[in-house]
C-alpha positions as CSV (number, residue, x, y, z in Angstrom):
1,X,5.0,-11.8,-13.3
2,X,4.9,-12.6,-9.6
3,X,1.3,-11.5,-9.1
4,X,-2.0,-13.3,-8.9
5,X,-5.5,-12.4,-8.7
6,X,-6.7,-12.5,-5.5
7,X,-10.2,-13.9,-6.3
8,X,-11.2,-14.0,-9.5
9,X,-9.9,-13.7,-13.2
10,X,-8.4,-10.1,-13.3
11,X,-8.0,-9.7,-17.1
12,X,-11.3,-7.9,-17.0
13,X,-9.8,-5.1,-14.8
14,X,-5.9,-6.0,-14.0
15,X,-3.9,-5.3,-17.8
16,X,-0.6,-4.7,-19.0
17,X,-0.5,-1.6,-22.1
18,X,2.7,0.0,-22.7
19,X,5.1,-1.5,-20.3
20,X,2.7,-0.2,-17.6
21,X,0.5,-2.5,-15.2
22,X,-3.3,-0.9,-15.3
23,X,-6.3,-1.1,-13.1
24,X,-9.5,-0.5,-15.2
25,X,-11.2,0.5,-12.1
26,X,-14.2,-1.5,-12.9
27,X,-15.6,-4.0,-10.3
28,X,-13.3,-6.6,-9.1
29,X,-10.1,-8.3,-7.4
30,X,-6.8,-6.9,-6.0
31,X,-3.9,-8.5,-7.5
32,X,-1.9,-10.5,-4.8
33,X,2.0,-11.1,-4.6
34,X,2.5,-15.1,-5.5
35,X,4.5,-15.3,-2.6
36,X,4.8,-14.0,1.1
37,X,7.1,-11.4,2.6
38,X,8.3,-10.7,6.1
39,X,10.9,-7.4,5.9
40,X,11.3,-6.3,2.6
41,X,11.7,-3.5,0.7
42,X,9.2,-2.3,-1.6
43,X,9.3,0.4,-4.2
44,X,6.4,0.9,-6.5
45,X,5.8,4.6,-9.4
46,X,1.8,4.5,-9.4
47,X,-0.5,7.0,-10.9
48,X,-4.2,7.6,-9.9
49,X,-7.0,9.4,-12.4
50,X,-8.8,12.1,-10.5
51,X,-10.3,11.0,-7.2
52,X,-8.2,8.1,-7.4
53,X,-7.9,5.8,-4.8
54,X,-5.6,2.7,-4.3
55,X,-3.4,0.8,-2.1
56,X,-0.7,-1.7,-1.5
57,X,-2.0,-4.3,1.0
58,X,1.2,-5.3,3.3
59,X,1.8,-8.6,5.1
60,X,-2.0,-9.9,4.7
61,X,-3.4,-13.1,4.6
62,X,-4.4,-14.7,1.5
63,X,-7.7,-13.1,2.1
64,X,-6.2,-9.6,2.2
65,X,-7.8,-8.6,5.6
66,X,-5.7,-5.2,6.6
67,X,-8.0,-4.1,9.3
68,X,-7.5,-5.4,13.3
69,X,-8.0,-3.3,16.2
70,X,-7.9,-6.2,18.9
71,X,-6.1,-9.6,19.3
72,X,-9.5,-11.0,19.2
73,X,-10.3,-10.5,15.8
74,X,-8.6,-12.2,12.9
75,X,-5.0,-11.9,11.6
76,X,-4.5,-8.5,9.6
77,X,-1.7,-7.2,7.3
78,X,-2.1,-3.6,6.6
79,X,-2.4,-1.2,3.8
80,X,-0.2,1.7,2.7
81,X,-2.7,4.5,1.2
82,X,-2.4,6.2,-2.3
83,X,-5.2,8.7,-2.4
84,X,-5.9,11.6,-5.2
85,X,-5.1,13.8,-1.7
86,X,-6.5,17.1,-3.6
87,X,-9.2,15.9,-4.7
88,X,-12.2,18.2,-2.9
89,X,-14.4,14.6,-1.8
90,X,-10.9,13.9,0.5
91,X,-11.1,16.9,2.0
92,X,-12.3,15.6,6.0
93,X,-10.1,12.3,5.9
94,X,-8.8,11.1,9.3
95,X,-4.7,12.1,9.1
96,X,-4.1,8.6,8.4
97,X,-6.5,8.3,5.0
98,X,-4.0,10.5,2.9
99,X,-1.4,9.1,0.2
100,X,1.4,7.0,1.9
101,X,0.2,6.8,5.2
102,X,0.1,3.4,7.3
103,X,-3.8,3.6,6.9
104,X,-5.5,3.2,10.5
105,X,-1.9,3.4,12.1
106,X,-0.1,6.2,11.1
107,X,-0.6,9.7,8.9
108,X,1.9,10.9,6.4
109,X,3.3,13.7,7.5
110,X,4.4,15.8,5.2
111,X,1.6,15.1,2.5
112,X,3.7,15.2,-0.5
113,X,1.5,13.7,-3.2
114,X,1.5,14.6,-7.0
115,X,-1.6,15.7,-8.7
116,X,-3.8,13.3,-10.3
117,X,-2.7,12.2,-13.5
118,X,1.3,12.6,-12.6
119,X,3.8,9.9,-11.5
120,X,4.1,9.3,-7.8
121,X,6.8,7.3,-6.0
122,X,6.3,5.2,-3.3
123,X,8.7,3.2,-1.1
124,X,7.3,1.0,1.8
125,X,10.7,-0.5,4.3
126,X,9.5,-3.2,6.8
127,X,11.9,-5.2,9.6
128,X,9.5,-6.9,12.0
129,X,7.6,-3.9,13.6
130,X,9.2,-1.3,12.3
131,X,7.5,0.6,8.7
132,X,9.2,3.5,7.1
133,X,6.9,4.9,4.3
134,X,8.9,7.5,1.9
135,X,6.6,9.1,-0.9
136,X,8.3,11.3,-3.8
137,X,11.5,11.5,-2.0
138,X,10.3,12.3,1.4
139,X,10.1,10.0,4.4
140,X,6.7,10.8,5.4
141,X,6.0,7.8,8.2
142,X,8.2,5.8,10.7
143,X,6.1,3.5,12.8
144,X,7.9,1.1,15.7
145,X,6.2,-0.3,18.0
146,X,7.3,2.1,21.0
147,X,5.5,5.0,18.7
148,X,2.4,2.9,17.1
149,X,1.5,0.1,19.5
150,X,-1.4,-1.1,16.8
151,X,1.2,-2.1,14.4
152,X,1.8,-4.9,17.0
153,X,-1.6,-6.2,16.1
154,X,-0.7,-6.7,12.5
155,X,1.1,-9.7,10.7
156,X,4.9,-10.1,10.3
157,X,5.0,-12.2,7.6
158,X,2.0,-12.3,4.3
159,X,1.4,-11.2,1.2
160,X,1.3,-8.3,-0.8
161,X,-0.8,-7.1,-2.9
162,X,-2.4,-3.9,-5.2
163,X,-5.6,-3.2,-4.1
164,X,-8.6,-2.1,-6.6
165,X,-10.8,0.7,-5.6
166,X,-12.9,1.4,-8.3
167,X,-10.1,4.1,-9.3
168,X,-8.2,3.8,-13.1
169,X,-4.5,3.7,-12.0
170,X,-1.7,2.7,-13.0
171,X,1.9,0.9,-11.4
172,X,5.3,1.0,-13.1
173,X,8.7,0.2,-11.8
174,X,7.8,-2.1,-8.9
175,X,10.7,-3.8,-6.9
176,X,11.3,-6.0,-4.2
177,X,14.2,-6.2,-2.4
178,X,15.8,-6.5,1.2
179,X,15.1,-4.3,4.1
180,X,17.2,-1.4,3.9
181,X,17.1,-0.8,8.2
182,X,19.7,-1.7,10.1
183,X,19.0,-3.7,13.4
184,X,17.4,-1.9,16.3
185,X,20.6,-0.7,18.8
């Protein structure tokens, strides 16, 4: 519950089997949070086949758009990566391609991700312009504006949603909550 499809029906790819929330990886639409978020806390156990590739969109429009580079170009959320990181294709990504990384902003650092096929935990924090990405236990990204200026491009307030990259995966244990930062001193 909570979740729409973004453009079309998604019982062809978007199922529930076993508790668990799967992504056939066939052809078709991300799954889009009914309502919109501004700071929030988000905590999400996902698991990608080999090669696997996903996301969770953060803060987009209804459209999903996640990519800006100038105040020119339409209003953007942004994506937080998961990526089979050991798989041998992902092997020249940009530092900012790899599992929980603010994708075009910010690379993970350290990469912590599980093999394919295991259980991966992934916590996204957001309070206005300030992200805290923490994969498997590890905080692995802190963007603020002083640090990432291109996060000032992106949206305060939009949806969320599970994006659909032609990768089987599968989501368990998602929550939404409040912010867990404090205020900026």
């Amino acid at each position: 519950t909570g979740w729409e499809p973004a453009e079309a029906d998604p019982n062809s790819i978007w199922f529930v089997e076993g508790g668990l929330l799967r992504c056939s990886g066939a052809k078709g639409p991300w799954l889009r949070s009914i309502k919109e978020y501004d700071d929030f806390s988000f905590r999400i156990d996902y698991k990608l086949s080999a090669g696997g590739n996903s996301g969770v969109y953060v803060r987009v429009p209804a459209d999903g758009n996640h990519h800006r580079e100038n105040d020119t170009q339409p209003a953007a959320g942004f994506e937080v990566q998961m990526l089979d990181d050991a798989d041998p294709k992902y092997a020249t990504l940009k530092d900012y391609q790899y599992s929980a990384s603010v994708y075009d902003i910010c690379g993970a650092d350290p990469r912590v991700a599980r093999p394919a096929g295991e259980w991966n935990t992934l916590e996204i924090d957001c309070k206005g312009g300030r992200v805290t990405t923490v994969h498997n236990g590890v905080v692995v990204t802190k963007v603020t504006p002083e640090t990432h200026p291109l996060i000032l491009l992106r949206s305060v307030k939009g949806y969320l949603g599970l994006q659909n990259h032609s990768s089987d995966c599968a989501f368990r244990n998602v929550r939404i909550g409040p912010s867990l930062q404090q205020d900026a001193e």
